[in-house]
Backbone as XML, in Angstrom:
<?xml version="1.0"?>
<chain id="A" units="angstrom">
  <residue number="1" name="UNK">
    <atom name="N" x="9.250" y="-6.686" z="-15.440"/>
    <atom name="CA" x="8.306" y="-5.594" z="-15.400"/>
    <atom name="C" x="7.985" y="-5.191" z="-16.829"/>
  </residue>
  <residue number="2" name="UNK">
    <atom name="N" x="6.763" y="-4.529" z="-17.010"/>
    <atom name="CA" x="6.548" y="-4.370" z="-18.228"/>
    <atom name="C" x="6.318" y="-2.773" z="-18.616"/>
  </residue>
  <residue number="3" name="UNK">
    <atom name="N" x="6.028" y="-2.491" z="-19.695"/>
    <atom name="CA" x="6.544" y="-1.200" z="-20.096"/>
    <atom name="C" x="5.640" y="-0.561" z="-20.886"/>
  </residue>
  <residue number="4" name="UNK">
    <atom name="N" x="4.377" y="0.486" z="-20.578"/>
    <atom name="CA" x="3.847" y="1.424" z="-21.372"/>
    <atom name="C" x="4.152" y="2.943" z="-21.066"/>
  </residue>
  <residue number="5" name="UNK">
    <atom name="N" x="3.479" y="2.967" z="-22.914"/>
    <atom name="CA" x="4.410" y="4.045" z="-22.926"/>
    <atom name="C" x="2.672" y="5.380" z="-22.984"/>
  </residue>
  <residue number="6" name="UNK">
    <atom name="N" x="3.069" y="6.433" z="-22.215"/>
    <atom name="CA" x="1.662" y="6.885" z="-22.223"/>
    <atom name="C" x="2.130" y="8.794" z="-22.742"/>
  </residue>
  <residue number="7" name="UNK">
    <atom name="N" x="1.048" y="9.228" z="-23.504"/>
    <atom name="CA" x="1.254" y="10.425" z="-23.794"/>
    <atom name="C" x="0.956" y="11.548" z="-23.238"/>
  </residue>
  <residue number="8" name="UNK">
    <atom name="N" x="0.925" y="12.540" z="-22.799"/>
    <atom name="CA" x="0.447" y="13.627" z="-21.834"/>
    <atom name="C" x="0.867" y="15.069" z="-22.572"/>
  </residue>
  <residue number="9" name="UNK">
    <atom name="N" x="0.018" y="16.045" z="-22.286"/>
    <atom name="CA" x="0.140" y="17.600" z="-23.160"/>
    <atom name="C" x="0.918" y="17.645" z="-21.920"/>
  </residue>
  <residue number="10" name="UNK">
    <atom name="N" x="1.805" y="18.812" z="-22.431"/>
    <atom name="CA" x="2.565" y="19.570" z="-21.637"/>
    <atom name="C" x="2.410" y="20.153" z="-20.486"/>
  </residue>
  <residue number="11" name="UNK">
    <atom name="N" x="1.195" y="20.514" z="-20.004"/>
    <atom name="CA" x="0.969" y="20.557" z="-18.848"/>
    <atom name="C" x="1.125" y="19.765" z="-17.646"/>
  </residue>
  <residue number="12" name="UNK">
    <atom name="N" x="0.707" y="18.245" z="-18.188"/>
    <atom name="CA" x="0.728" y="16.939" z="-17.180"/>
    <atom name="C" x="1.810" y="17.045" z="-16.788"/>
  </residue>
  <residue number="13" name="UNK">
    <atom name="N" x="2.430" y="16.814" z="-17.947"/>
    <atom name="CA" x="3.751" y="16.388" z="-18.567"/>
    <atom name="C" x="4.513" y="17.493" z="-17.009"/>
  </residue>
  <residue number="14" name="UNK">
    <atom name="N" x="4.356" y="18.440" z="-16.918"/>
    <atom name="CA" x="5.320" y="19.340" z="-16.564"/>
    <atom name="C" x="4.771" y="19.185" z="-15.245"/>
  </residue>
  <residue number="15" name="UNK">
    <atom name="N" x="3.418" y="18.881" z="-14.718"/>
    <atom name="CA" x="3.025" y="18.522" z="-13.602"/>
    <atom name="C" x="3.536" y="17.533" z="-13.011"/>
  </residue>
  <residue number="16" name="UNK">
    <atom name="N" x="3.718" y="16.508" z="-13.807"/>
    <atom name="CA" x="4.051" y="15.455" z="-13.088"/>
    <atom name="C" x="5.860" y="15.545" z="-12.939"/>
  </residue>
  <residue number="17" name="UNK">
    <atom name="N" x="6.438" y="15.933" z="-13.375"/>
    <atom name="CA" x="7.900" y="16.387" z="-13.399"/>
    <atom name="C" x="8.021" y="17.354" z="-11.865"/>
  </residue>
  <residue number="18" name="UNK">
    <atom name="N" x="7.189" y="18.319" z="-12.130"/>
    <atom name="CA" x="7.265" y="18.801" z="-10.698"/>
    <atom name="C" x="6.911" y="17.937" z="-9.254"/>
  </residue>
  <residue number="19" name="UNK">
    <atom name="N" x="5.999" y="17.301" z="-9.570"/>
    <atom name="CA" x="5.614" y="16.162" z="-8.443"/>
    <atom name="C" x="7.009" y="15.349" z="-8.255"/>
  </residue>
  <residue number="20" name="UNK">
    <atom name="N" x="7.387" y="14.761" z="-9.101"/>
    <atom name="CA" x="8.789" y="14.032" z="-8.814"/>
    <atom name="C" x="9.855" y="14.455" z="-8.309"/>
  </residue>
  <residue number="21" name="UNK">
    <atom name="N" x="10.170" y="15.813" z="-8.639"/>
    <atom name="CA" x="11.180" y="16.601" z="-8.176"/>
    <atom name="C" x="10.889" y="17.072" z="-6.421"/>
  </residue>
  <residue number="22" name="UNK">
    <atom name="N" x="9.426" y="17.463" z="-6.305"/>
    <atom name="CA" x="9.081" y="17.518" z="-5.176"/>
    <atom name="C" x="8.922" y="17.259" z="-4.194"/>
  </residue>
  <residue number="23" name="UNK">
    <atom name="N" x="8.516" y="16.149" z="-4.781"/>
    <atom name="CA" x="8.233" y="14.645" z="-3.413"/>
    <atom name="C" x="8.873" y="13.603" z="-3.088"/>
  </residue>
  <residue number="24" name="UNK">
    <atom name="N" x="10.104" y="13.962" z="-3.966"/>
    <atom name="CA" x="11.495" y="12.909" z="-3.859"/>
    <atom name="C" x="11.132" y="11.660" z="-4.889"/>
  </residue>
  <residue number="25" name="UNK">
    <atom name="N" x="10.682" y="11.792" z="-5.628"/>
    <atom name="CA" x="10.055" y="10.233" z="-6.420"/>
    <atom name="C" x="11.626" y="10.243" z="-7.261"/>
  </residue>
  <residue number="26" name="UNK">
    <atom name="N" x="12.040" y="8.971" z="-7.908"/>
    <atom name="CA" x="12.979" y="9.056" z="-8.315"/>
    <atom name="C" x="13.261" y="9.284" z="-9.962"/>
  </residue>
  <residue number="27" name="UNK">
    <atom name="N" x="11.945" y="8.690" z="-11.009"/>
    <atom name="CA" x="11.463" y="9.006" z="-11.705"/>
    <atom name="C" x="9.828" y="9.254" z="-11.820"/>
  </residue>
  <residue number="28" name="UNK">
    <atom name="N" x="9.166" y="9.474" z="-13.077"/>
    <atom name="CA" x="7.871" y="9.725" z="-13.650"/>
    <atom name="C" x="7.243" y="8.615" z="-13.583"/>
  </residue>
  <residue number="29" name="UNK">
    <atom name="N" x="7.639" y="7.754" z="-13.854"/>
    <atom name="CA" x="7.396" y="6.274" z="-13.834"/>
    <atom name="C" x="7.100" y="5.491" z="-12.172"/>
  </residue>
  <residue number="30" name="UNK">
    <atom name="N" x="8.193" y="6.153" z="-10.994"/>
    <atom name="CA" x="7.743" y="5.695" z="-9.892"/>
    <atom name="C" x="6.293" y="6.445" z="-9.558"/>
  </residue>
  <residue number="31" name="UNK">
    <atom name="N" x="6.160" y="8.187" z="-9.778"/>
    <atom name="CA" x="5.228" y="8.418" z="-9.425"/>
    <atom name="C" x="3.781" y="8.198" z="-9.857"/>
  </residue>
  <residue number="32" name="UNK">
    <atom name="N" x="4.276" y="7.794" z="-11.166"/>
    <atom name="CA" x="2.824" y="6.889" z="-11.761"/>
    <atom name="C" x="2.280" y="5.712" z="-10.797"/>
  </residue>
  <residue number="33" name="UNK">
    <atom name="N" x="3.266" y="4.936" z="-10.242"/>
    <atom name="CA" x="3.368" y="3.683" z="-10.128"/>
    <atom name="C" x="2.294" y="3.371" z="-8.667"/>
  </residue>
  <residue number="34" name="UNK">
    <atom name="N" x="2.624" y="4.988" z="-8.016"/>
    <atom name="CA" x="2.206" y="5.013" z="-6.863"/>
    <atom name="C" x="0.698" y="5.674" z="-7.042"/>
  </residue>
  <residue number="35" name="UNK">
    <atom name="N" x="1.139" y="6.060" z="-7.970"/>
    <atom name="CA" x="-0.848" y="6.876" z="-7.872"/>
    <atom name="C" x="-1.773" y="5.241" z="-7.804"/>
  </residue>
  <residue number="36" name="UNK">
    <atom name="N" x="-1.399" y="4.850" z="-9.072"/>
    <atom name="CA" x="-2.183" y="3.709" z="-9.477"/>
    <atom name="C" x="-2.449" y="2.698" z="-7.901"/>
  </residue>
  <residue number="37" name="UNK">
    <atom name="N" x="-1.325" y="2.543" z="-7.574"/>
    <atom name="CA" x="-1.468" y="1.810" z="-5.969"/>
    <atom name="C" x="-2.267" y="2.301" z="-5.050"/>
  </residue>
  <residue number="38" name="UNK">
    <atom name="N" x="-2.227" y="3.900" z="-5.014"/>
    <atom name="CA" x="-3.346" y="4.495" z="-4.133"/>
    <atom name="C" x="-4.425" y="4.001" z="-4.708"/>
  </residue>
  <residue number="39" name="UNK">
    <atom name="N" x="-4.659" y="4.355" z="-5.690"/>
    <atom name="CA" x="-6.689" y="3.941" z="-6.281"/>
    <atom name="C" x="-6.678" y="2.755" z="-5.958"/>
  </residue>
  <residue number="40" name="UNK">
    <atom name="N" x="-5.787" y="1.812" z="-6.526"/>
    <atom name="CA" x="-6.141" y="0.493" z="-6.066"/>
    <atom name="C" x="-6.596" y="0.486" z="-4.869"/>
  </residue>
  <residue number="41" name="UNK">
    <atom name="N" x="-5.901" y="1.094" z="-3.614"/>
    <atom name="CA" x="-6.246" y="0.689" z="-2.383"/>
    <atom name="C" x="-7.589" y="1.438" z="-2.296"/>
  </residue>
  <residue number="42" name="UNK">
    <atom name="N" x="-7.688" y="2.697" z="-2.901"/>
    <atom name="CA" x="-9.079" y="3.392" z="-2.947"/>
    <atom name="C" x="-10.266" y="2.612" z="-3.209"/>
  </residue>
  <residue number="43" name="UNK">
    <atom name="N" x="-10.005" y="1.644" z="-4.420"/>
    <atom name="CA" x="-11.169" y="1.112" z="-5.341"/>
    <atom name="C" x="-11.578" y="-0.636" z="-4.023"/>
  </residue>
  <residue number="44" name="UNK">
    <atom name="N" x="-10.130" y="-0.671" z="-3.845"/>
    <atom name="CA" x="-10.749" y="-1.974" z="-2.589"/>
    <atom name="C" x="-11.765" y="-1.470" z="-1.553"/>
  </residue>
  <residue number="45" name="UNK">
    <atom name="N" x="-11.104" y="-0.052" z="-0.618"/>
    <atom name="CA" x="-11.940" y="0.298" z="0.200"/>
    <atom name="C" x="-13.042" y="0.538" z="0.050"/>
  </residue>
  <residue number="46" name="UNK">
    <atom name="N" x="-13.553" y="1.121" z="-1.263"/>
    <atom name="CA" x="-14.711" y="1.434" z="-1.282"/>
    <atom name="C" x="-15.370" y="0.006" z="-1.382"/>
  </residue>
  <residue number="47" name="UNK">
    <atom name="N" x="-14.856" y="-0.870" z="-1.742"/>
    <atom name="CA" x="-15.900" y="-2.290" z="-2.295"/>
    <atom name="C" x="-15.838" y="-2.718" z="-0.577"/>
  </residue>
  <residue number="48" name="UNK">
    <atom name="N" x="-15.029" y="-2.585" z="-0.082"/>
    <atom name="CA" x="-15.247" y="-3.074" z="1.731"/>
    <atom name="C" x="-16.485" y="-2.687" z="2.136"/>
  </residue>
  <residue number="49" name="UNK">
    <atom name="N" x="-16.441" y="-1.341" z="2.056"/>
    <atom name="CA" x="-17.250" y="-0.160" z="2.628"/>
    <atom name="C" x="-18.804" y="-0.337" z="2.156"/>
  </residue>
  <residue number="50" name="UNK">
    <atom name="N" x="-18.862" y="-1.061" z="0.559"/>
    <atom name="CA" x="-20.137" y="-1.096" z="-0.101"/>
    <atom name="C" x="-20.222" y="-2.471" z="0.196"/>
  </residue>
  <residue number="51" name="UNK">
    <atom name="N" x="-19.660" y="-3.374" z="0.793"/>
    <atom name="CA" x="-19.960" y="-4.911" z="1.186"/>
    <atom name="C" x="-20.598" y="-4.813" z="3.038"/>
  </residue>
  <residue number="52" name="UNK">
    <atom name="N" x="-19.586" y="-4.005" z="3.750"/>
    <atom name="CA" x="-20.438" y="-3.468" z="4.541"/>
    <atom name="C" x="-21.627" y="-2.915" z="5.224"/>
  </residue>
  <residue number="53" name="UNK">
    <atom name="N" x="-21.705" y="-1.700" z="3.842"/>
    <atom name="CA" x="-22.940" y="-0.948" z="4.226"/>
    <atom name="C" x="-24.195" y="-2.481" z="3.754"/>
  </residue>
  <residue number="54" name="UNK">
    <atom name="N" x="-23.944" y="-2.899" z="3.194"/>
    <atom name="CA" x="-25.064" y="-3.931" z="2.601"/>
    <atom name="C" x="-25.521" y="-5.493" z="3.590"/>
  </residue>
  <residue number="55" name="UNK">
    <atom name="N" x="-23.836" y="-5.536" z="4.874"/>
    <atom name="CA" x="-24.183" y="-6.602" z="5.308"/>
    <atom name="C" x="-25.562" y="-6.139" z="6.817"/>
  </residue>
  <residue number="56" name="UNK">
    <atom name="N" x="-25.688" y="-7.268" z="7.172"/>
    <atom name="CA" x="-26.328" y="-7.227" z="8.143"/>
    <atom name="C" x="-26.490" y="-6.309" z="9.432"/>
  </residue>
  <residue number="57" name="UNK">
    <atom name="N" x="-27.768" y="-5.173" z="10.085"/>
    <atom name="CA" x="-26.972" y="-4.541" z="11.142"/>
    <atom name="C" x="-26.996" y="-5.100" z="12.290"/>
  </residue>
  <residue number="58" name="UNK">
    <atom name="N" x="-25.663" y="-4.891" z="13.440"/>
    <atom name="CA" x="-25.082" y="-5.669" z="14.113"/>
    <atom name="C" x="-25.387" y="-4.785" z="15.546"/>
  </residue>
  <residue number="59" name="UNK">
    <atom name="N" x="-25.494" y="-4.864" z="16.886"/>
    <atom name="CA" x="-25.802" y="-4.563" z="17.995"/>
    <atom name="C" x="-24.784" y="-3.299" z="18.116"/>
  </residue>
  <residue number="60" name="UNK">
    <atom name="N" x="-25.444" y="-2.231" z="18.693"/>
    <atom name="CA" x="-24.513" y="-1.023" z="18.684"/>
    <atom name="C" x="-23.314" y="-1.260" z="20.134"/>
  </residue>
  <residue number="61" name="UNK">
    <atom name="N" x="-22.268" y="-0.787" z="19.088"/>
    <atom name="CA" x="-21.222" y="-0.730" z="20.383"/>
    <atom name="C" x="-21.066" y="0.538" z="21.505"/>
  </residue>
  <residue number="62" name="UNK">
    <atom name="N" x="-20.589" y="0.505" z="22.708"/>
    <atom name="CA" x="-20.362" y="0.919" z="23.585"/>
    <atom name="C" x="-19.248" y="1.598" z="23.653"/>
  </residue>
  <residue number="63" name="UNK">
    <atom name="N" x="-18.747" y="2.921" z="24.644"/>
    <atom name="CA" x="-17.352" y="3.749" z="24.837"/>
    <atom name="C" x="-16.772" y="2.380" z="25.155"/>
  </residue>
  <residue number="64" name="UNK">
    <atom name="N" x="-16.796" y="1.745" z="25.996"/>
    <atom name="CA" x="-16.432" y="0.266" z="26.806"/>
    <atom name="C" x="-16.196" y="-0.624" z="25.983"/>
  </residue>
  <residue number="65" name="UNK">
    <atom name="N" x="-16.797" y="-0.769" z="24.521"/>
    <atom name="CA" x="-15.949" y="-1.560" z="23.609"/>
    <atom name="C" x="-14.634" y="-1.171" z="23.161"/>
  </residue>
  <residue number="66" name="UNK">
    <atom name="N" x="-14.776" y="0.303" z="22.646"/>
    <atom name="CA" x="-13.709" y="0.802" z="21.786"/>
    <atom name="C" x="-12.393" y="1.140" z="23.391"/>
  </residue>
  <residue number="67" name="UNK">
    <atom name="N" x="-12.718" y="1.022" z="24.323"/>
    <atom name="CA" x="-11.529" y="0.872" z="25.463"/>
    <atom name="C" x="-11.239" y="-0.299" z="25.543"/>
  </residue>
  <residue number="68" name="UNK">
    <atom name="N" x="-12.086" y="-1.454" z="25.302"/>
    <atom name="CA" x="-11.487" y="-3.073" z="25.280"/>
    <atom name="C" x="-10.475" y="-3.184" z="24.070"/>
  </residue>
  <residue number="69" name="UNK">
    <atom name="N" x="-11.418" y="-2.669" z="23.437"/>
    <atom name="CA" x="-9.955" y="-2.776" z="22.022"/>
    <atom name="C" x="-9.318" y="-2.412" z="22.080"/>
  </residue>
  <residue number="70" name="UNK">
    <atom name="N" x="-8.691" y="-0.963" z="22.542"/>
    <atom name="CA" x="-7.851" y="-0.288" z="22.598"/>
    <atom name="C" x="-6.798" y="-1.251" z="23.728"/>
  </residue>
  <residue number="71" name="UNK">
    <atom name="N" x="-7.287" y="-1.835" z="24.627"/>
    <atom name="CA" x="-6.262" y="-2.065" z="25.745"/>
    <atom name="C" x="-5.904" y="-3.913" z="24.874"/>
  </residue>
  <residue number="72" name="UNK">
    <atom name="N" x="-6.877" y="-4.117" z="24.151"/>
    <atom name="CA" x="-6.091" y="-5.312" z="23.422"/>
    <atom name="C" x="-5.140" y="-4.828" z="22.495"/>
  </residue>
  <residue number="73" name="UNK">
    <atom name="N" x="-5.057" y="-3.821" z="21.861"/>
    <atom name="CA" x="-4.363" y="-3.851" z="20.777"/>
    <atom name="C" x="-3.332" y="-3.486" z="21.262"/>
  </residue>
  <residue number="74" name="UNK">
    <atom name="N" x="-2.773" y="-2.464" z="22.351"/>
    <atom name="CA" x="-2.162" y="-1.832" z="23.381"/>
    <atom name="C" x="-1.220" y="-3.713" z="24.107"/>
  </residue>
  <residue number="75" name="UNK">
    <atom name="N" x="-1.820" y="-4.384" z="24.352"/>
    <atom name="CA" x="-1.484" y="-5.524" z="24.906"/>
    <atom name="C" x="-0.490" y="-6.233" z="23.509"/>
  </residue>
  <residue number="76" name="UNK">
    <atom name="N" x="-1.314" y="-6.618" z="22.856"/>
    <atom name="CA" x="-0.990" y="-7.342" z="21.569"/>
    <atom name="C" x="0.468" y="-6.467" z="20.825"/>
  </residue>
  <residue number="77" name="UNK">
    <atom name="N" x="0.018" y="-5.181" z="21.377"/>
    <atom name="CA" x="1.646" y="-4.192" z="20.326"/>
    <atom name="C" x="2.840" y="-4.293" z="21.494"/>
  </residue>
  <residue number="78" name="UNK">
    <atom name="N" x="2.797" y="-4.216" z="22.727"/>
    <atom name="CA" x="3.663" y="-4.182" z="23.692"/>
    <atom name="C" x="4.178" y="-5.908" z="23.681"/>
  </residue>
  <residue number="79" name="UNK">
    <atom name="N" x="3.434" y="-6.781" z="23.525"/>
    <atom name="CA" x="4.258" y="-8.223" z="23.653"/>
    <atom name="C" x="4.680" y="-8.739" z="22.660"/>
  </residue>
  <residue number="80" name="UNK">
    <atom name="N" x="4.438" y="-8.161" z="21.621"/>
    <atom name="CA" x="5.169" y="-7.886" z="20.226"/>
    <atom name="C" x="6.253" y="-7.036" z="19.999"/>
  </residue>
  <residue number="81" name="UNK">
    <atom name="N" x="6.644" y="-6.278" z="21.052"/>
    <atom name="CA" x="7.790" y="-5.579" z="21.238"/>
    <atom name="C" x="9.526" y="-6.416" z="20.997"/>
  </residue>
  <residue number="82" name="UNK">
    <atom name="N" x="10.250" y="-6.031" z="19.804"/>
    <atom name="CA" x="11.309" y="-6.875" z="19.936"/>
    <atom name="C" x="12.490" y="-6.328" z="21.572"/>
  </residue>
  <residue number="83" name="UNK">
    <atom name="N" x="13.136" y="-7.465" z="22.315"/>
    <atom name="CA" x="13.511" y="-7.020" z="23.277"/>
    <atom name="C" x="15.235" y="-6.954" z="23.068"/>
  </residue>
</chain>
């Protein structure tokens, strides 16, 4: 793993100390670690979302779809059940 080193006024500084203490993080460094992972997942979704809005529009779905799915995914999580 690699190692920067970053500066912050006293405020951050004391912000982010409280966040760690708060939220159980174990150091400053984990809770950095995790912000950055959120945006990441932020900065993907949005590129989904903007690959989306741009693709093709597709036949509108039905209450009767989103109950087909539901009873597949419902199917698919129950026989995936360890016994």
């Amino acid at each position: 793993m690699s190692t920067m080193n970053i500066s912050l006024p006293e405020t951050l500084k004391t912000f982010v100390d409280l966040q760690v203490s708060q939220r159980g993080y174990s150091t400053s460094s984990e809770y950095v670690r995790e912000l950055i992972r959120k945006d990441q997942d932020r900065l993907e979704l949005r590129e989904k979302l903007l690959i989306g809005a741009g693709s093709a529009p597709t036949l509108p779905v039905s209450g009767t779809y989103f109950d087909d799915l539901r009873d597949r995914v419902h199917q698919a999580t129950s026989n995936n059940t360890p016994r």
